[in-house]
C-alpha positions in Angstrom: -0.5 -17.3 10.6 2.6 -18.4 8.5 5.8 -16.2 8.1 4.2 -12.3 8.9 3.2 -11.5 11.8 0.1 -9.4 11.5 -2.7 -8.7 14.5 -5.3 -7.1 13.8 -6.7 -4.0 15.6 -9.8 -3.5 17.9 -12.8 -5.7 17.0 -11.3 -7.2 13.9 -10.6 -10.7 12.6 -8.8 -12.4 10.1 -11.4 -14.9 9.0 -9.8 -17.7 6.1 -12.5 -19.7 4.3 -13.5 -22.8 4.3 -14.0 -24.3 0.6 -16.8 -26.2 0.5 -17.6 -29.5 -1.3 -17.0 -29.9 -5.2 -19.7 -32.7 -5.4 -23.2 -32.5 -4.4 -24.9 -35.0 -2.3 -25.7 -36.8 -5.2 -22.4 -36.8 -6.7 -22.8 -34.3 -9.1 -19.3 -31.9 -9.3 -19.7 -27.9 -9.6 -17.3 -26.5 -12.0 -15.8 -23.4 -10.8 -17.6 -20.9 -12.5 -21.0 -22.2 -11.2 -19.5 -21.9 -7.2 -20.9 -19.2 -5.0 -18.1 -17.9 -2.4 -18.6 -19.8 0.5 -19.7 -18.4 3.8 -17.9 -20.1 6.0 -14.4 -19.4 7.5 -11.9 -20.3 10.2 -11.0 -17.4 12.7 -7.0 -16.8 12.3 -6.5 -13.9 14.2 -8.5 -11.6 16.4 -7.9 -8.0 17.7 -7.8 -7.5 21.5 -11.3 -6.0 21.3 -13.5 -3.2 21.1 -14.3 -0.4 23.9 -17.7 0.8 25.2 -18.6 4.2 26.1 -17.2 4.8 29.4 -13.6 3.2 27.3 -13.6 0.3 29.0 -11.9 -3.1 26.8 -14.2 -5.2 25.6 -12.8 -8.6 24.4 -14.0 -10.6 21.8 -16.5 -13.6 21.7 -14.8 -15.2 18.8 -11.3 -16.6 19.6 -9.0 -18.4 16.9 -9.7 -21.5 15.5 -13.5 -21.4 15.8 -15.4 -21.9 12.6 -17.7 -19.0 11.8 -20.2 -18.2 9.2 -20.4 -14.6 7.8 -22.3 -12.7 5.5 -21.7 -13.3 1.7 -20.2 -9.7 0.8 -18.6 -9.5 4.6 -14.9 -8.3 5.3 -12.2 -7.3 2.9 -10.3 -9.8 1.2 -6.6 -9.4 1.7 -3.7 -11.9 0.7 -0.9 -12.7 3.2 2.0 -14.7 2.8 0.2 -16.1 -0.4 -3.5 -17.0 1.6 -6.5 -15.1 0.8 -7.6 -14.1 3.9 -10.8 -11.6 5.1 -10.7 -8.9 7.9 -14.0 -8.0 9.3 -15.3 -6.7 12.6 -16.9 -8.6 15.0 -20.2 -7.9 14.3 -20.0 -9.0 10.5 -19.9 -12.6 12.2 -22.8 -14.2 12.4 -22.5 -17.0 14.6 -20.1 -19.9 15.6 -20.3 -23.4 14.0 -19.8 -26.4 16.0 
């Protein structure tokens, strides 16, 4: 993260996305109205992590840096220090890339 320092609470994280390619394989390029958002992100910041029942800490299985994919409408979009950026919990991750 750049100039604020923000960390983000229980099982969140601040998820940044990854563009992804403006030609095809073919070498065809997408104009900007025809892209989809892509799905894909970078992990910037994590909470500490949730807590079970009993209250116990739970950490996180995502740490920063990893590559994740997410669902399409996932997270709030939030811009910081002129970055749009996502927060989303945990469990709107769907796995790690990589």
């Amino acid at each position: 993260m750049a100039k604020t320092k923000f960390r983000p609470l229980h099982d969140r994280v601040v998820v940044k996305r990854i563009d992804p390619e403006e030609k095809t394989k073919g070498g065809i390029i997408i104009p900007d109205t025809a892209k989809e958002k892509p799905s894909q992100g970078e992990v910037v910041a994590i909470g500490p992590g949730g807590r079970d029942e009993a209250g116990k800490l739970v950490p996180l299985d995502v740490k920063v840096g990893d590559k994740v994919l997410f669902g399409k409408w996932s997270g709030t979009e939030i811009k910081l220090d002129g970055q749009d950026l996502l927060i989303m919990k945990e469990s709107d991750i769907m796995g790690i890339v990589g």
